[in-house]
N, C-alpha and C positions, 0 to 999 in steps of 0.2 A: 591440726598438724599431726603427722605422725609420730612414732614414740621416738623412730633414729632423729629423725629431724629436730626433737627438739633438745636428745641426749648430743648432737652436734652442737649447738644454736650455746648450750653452757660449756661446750668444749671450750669452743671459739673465746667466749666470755673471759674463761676462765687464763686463758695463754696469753688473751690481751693484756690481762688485769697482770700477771708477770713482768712480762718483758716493757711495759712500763713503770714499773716500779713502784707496783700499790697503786697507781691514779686509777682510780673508779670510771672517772671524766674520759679519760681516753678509751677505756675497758668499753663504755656505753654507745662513743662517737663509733667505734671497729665494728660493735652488736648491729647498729643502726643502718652502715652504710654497707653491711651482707645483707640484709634482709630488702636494700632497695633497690639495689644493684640489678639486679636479676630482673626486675620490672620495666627499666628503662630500654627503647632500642635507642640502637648506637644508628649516626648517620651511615647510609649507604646500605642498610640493611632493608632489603624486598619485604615488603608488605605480603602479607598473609593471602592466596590468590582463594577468591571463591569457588567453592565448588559448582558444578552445576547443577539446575530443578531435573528431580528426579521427575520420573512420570506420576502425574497425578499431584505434583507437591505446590503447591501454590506459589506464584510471585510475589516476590515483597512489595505492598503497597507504597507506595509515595504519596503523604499526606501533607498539610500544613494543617496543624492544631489550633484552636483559640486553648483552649484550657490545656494544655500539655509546655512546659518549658524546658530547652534543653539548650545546650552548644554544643549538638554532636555538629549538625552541617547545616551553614546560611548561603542561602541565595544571594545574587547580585541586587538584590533587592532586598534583602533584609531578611527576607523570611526563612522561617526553620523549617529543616524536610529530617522528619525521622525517620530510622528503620524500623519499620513495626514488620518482624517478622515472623514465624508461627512457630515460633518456639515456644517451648513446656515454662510453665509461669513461674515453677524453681531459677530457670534460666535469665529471664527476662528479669525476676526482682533481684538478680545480685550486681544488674547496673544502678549507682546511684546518680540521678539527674540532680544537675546543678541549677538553684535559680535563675530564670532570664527572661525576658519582658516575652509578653502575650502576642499572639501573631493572629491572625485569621488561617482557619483550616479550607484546602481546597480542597477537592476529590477529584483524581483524574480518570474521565470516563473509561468506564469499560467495554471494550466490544464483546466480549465475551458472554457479558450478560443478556448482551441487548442480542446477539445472537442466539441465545439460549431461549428468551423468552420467545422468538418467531419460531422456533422448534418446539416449542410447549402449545404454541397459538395452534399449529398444524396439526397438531396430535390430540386438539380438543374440539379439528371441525367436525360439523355434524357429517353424521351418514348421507349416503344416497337415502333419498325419500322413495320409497314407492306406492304410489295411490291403487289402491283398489277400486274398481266398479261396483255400486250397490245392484245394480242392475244392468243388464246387457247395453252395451253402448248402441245397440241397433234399436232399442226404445225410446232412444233419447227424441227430444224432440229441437229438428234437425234447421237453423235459418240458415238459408246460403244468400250474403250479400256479396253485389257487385256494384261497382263504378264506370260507366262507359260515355265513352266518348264517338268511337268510330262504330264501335258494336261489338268486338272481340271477347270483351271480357262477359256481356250481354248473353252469348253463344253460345262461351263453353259455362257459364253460369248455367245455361239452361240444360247443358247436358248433365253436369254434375245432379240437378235436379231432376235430370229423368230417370239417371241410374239408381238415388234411391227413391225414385216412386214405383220405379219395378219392381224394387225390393216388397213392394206390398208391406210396408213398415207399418207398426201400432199409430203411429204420430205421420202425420202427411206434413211432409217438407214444406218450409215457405219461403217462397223467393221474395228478395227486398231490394228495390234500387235504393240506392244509399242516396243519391242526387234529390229522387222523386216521393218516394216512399215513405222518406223519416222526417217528422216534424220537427224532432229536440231529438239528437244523438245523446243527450242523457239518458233518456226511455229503455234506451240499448247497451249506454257503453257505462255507465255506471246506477242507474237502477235496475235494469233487464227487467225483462218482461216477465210475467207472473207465470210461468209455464214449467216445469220441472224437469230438469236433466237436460238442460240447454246445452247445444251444442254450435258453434256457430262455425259456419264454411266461410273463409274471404277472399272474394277472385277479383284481384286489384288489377289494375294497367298501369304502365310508367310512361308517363311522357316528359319529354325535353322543355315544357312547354307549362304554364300554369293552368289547374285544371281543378275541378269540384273534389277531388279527392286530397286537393292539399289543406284542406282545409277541416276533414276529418284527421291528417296527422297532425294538425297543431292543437285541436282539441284533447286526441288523446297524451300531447307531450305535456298541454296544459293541466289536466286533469291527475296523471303522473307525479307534478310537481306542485299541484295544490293542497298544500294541508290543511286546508279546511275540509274535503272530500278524504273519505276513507282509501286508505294505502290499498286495498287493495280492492276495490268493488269489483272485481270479475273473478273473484277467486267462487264464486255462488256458480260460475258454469262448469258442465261437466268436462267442457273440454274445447279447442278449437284448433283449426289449420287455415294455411294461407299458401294461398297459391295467386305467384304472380305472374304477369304475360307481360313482355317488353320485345326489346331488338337490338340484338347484341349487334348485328351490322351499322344499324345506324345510331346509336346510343349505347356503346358500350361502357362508358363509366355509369350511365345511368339504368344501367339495366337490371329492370326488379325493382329498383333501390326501394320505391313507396310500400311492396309487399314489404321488403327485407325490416323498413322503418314499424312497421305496422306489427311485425312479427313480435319487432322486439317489445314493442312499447304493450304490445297485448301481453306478453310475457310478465311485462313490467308490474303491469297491473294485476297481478297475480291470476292470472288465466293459465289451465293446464292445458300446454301442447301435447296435440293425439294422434299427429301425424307430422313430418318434416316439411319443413317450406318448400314449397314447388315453386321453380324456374324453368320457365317456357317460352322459347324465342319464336314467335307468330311465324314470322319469315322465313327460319329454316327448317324448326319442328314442327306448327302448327296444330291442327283440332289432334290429331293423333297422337302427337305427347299428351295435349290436356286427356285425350280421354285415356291415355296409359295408366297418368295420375292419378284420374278418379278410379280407377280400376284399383289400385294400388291401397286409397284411400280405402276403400269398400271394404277390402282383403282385412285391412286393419281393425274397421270396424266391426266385424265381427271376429275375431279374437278378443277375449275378453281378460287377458293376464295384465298384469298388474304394469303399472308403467313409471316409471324414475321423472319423478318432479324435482326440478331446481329451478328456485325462483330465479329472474333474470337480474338480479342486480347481484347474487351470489355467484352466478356465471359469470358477468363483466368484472368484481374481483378477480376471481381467478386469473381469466387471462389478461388482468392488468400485470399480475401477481407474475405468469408467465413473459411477459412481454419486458417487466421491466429486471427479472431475474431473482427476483428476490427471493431468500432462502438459499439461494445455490452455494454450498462451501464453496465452489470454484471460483464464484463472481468475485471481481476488483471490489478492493476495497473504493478506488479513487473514483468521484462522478465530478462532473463539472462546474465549477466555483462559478457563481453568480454573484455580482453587485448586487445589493437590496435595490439602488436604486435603477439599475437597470432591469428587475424584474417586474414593474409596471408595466416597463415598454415592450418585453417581451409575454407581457401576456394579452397585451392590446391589439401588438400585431397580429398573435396567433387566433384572434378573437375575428380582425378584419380579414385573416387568410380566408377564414371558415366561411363569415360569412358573404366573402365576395362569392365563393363557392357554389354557395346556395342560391345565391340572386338568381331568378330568371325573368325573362317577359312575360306579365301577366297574361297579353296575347299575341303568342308571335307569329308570323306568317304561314306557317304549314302546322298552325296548330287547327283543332276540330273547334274550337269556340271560332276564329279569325271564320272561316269560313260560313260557318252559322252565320254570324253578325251580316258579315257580308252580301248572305245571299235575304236577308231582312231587311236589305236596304242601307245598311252602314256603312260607313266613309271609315276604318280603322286608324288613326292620326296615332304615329308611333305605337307604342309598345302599350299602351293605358290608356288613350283616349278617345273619344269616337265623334263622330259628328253625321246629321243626319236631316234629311229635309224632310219638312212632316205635309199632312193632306190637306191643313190649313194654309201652309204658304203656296201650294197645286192652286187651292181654289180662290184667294187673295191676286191673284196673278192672273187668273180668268174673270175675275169680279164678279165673284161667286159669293162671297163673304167672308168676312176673315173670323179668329176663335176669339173666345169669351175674356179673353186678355184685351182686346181691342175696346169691345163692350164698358172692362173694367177700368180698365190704365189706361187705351188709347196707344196700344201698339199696334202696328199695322203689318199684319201675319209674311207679306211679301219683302220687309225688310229685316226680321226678325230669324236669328239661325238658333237652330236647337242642338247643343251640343255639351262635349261632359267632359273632364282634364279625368275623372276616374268611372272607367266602367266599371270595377268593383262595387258588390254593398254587402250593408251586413245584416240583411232582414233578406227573404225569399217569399214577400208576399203571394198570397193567393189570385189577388187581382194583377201582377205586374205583367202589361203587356208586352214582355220582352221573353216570352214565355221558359223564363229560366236559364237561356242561355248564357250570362254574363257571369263572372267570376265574383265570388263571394271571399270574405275573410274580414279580421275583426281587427288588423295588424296590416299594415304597410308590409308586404315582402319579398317586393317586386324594384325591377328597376325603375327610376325615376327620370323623365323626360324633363325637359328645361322648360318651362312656360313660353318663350318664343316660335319653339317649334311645334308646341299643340298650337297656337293660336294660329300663327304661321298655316299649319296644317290645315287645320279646321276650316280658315278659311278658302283656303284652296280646294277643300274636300266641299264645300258649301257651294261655291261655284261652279264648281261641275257638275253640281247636280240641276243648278239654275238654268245652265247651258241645255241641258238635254229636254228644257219646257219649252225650246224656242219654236220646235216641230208641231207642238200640243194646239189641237184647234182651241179659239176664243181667249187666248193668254194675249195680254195688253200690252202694246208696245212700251208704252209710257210703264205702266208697273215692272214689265222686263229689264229695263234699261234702270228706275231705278232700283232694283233688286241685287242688283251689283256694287250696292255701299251697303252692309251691313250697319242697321245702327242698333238693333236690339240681340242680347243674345239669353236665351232660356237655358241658365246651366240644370237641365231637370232631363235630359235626354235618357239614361241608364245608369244606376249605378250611385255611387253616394260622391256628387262633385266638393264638398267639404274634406271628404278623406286626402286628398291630394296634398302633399307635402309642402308645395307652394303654392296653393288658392292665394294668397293675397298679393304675392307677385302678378298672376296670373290676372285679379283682378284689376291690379291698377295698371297693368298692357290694357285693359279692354277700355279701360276708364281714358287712357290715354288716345283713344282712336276716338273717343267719343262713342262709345259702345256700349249701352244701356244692362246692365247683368240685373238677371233675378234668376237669384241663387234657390234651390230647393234641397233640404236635407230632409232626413227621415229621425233627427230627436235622440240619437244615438250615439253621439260622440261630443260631448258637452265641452271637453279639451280646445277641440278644436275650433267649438262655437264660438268661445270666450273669447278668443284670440283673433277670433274674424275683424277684419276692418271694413269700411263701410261700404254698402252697396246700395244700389237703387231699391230692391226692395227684397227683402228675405223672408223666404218661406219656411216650415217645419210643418211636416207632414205629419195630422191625429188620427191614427187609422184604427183608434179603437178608447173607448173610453174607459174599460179597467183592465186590469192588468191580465187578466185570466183572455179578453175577450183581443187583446192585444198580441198574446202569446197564439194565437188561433189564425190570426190576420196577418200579422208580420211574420209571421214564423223567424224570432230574429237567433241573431248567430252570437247575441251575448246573453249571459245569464244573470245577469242583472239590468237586464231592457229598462224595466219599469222604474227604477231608482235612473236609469239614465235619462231616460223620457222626463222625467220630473225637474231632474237638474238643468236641462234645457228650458223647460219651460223658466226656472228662477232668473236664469241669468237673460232670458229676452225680458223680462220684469225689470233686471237691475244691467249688467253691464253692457245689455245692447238696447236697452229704451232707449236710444236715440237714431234706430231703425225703423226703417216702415217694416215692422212686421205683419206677416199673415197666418193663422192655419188654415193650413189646407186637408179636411176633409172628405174621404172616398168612400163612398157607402153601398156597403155589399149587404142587399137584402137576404138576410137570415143568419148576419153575421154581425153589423156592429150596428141596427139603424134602433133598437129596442129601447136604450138608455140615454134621452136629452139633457137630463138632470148631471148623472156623471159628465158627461160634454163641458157641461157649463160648472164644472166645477176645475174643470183642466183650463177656460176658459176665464176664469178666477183667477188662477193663481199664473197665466200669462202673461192676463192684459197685452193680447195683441191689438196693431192698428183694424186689421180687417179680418175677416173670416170665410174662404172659401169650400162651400161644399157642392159639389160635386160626383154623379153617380158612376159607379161603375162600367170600363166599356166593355163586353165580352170581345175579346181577341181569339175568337173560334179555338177549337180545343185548347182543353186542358190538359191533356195530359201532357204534353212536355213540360209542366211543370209542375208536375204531380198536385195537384188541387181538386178539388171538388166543384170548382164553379159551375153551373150550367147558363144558360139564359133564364132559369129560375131567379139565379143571384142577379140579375141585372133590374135595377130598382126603374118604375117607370116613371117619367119628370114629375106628375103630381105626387108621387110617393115622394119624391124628393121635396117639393114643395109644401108636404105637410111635414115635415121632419122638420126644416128650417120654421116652419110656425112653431114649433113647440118648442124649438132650442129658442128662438128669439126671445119669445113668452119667458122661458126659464130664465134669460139674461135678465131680463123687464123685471122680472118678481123680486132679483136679487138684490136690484139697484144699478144693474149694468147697465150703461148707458150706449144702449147698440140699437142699430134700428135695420130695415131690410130697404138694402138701396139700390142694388142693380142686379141683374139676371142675362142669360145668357141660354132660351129654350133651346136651342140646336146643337148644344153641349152639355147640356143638361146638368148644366153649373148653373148657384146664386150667391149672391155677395152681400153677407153682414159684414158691416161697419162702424166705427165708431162715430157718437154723434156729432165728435169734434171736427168730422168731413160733414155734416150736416150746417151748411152756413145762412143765414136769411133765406129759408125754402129749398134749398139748392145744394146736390148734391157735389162733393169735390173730392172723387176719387182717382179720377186721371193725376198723371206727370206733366206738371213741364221739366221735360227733358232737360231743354238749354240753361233751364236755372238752376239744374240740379249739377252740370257740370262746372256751371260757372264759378257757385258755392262751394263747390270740390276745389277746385282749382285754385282758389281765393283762399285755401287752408284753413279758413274757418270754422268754429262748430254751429252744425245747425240741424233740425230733426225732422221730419219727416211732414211737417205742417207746413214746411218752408219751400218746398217744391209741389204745389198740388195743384192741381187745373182741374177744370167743372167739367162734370159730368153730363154730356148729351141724354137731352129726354129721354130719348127711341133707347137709351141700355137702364131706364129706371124699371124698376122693381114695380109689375103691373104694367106696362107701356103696352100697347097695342102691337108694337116693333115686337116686343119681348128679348131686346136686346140686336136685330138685326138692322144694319144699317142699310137704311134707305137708298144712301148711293149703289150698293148693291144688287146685284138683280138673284133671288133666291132660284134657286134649283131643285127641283122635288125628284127623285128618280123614278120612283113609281107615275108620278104625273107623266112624266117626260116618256115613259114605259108606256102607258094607254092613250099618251096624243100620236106618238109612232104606230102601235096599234091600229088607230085608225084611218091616222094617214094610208096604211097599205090596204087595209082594207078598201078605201075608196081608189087606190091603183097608184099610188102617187111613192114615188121611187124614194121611201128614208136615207138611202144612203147618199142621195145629193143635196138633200133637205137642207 
């Protein structure tokens, strides 16, 4: 106190202590209630109003303390909220806090901060990158891939590649069909080839339509998103661009899109772009845009200044970053309140918007595979399936003789339809006589047809082709007439018929007509195999016995083929031994016929019922399917016939109890089997059919010994027949060639003959 204040304080004291008459007591009670006075407010007196935060002064926080107790202010809950405000610590220790029970402290969020830190985040991204050239980008050495289907992109590929062969470049440009040319798009899209200053050109097409290029974008989306493979295995190129060619008249949502996908995902994978994505509508720009492009392209290539690299997943922040506002002081605070438990449902739908989106026909009518197929002979049954009459059921119908199936099993080629619920596959063998046309992928990603209407289809598509033999001279009344009840059907036509989403639907309609299936897979999709339900007899295609001579042959579309192929073989050992199984064998001289030993070591761990091998047919050129084969690779029947002595030998050595039972020389198949079809002298490889549905029907279990019927002499192993039936009358065409010969020779008119 000061010195008046306290020469009052004994005034006061001292005139108390008077005017009551010496009492002290009273003198003390007058001291006491001036000093309190002044402390108390009186009712109706206005609270002290706050000032306001000057600029820059901070807001009082609002806390709830565990270690702090007071009764300055309690919640409707109990809890205590101090003022803890910034004031000087003189200030703040001359309140004294009163004991009072402990509370839980909250903190109430700050935007302030959480805005501050995305203004520190921004102010600490990196720079623009700029790449320098160690050497002139015109020495690069330069691959321009393309994808064609009509020839467009084929074209202007070729032009792109004339412009720089003009250039008289260090490195000679190499053109690559991406469909024919690449064995393992690893080789390219994440090892690349061993060449220095790789530059890759990409002139993609976009069709409405499912097409061999969709299958290089799901490689690279896969490849993208695998962490096992390194983040960025194309950042080793010196550079690349893409140019796309579509038709914004007739596909205008879809126009470019496969360039524009390919751009990104090449971006993705850390590939420096050297030139801007080119969009090229055939229709209203055509070759003179593309060759604008390349011109453009060129221009750039020889400038050699430095160029602004931004990886693509730094660019799709950003304009995430832009799209959804964020940073903006302007932007609303308020965004849209979600249920937790309605954000399952809305992320499932936005998952089923996308991907309905995506769905297309794997072959739709005005697409270039439909038209392919079609003019090959094919019946196209909806959107994925095909059906098709082969040259065995022509010559069955003439009684000319029916295929090595007849021989084997006792199917009779004139009632038998060959047909597929998926042309898709996902190997691109070098033998497949479909010469590459059919659609590959390793994923279902196509619409899906109802099993009624492929079979529906098929049949109908089967029939009409039966119809058009009725003109064909020497075709048999009796076989024509009955060729019109289908009872067997060969799912092995194109493509991989297990991929189909409802194979077992599908097989128990066929099952229900009384319709015989032998199903053929290629070892590749072990999911699906497990889950198969029973059929007459099941194939898996061995088209190579190790893994190196495998990846050569199948040329397959998964990178783990050979752990596939294996796991196939386990489960026809365990959860389908109760299948007639077979492998079937295809031997392409100078490709898989070298190794009997490994055979029979896949043969080991199968244990199939039966074993068909079978040589190679050359299907006249190769190149639309970019292979190697010539009529070198087609093995001649004795070369088949010594292969099979030394695989049997192998099995014999081992303890395998197999033996060689029937043959098929005009097909240039033979047939090991096990020696449990070997019964008192006699072999019992055929079906009975009627027993085999009966037993179906009957819901009982039963295995593959339970339906089997004797095999006729004339198809044993050695037979003088060598597998052709007798009732037949054979047909030589060269014979038939130099008896016509003669005939004219001696005057005698062949064409009335």
């Amino acid at each position: 106190m000061s010195s008046i204040t306290t020469t009052a304080v004994f005034a006061i004291a001292d005139l108390t202590y008077l005017l009551s008459g010496g009492r002290w007591s009273i003198a003390l009670l007058g001291l006491t209630l001036f000093l309190i006075l002044p402390n108390l407010s009186t009712p109706g007196t206005k609270p002290k109003e706050q000032k306001p935060l000057k600029a820059n002064e901070p807001e009082d926080k609002k806390e709830i303390d565990f270690t702090t107790t007071s009764k300055e202010q309690k919640t409707s809950t109990g809890a205590v909220l101090l003022n803890r405000s910034t004031k000087s610590s003189s200030e703040s220790k001359s309140t004294t806090l009163k004991p009072f029970k402990r509370l839980p402290k909250v903190v109430k969020a700050n935007k302030e901060n959480i805005l501050r830190r995305k203004a520190n985040a921004k102010t600490r991204s990196v720079s623009p990158i700029y790449t320098s050239n160690a050497t002139p980008l015109l020495d690069s050495n330069f691959l321009i891939f393309y994808s064609s289907l009509t020839g467009a992109s084929q074209r202007s590929a070729k032009k792109i590649h004339q412009s720089l062969v003009d250039l008289n470049l260090k490195n000679k440009p190499q053109l690559i069909n991406m469909d024919d040319d690449i064995d393992d798009l690893d080789n390219y899209f994440i090892q690349t080839p061993d060449l220095p200053n790789l530059v890759y050109i990409m002139v993609l097409p976009s069709y409405d339509t499912d097409s061999p290029l969709d299958y290089f974008l799901e490689f690279l989306d896969d490849t993208a998103n695998d962490f096992r493979i390194d983040k960025y295995p194309l950042r080793k190129l010196t550079g690349f661009s893409v140019l796309g060619l579509g038709d914004t008249e007739s596909w205008p949502d879809q126009f470019c899109y496969q360039a524009k996908m390919t751009d990104r995902l090449m971006g993705k994978l850390g590939a420096r772009r050297i030139f801007p994505l080119g969009e090229v509508c055939m229709k209203s720009q055509g070759d003179a845009k593309v060759e604008e492009w390349s011109n453009m392209l060129i221009e750039t290539l020889k400038d050699n200044e430095p160029i602004m690299f931004e990886d693509q997943e730094s660019y799709e922040n950003e304009e995430d970053e832009e799209e959804s506002g964020e940073g903006d002081s302007n932007s609303s605070d308020e965004g849209t309140l979600v249920d937790v438990e309605d954000m399952g449902k809305m992320i499932s739908d936005s998952k089923t918007e996308s991907s309905t989106r995506d769905v297309k026909k794997m072959v739709a009518k005005d697409s270039p595979t439909y038209k392919s197929l079609t003019k090959q002979g094919y019946t196209v049954v909806g959107s994925h399936s095909g059906v098709k009459i082969c040259r065995w059921t022509k010559s069955a119908l003439r009684g000319r003789g029916s295929c090595y199936k007849f021989a084997f099993y006792g199917i009779r080629s004139h009632l038998c339809m060959e047909a597929t619920p998926s042309l898709s596959c996902s190997n691109k063998c070098v033998f497949c006589w479909r010469h590459g046309t059919n659609p590959v992928g390793t994923t279902w990603r196509w619409e899906v047809d109802e099993p009624e209407v492929i079979l529906e289809g098929a049949l109908e598509g089967h029939y009409k082709k039966i119809k058009q033999m009725r003109g064909v001279p020497g075709v048999s009344a009796d076989r024509f007439n009955e060729a019109f009840t289908v009872r067997h059907c060969a799912l092995s036509l194109v493509g991989e018929p297990i991929f189909y989403p409802h194979i077992n639907k599908f097989l128990q309609m066929l099952h229900a007509k009384h319709i015989s299936s032998f199903l053929v897979c290629n070892a590749q999709h072990p999911d699906q195999l497990r889950a198969l339900n029973k059929v007459t007899q099941l194939y898996v295609s061995i088209d190579a016995p190790t893994k190196e001579e495998l990846k050569v042959v199948d040329r397959p579309l998964f990178r783990d083929y050979w752990e596939r192929l294996n796991s196939c073989l386990d489960i026809l050992r365990t959860v389908q031994s109760h299948q007639r199984t077979v492998f079937r064998l295809t031997l392409v001289k100078g490709f898989n016929m070298s190794d009997a030993k490994s055979y029979a070591d896949l043969v080991a761990r199968g244990l199939p019922s039966l074993i068909e091998i079978k040589g190679a047919t050359f299907c006249g050129s190769s190149s639309g399917n970019g292979n190697p084969l010539t009529m070198q690779n087609i093995p001649f029947y004795e070369e088949c016939q010594n292969f099979v002595r030394k695989l049997n030998k192998e099995l014999n050595d081992r303890g395998l109890d197999y033996g060689l039972a029937a043959e098929h020389a005009h097909s240039c198949c033979i047939l090991i089997a096990h020696k449990k079809f070997f019964i008192n002298g006699k072999w019992f490889t055929h079906i009975d059919y009627t027993k085999f549905f009966n037993m179906l029907e009957s819901g009982s279990s039963f295995t593959e010994m339970d339906y089997i019927a004797e095999t006729p002499t004339w198809a044993y192993w050695g037979s003088p027949e060598a597998g052709f039936n007798p009732a037949d009358v054979r047909f030589n065409r060269k014979e038939e060639k130099e008896k016509k010969k003669k005939l004219r020779e001696q005057g005698v008119d062949v064409n009335t003959w």
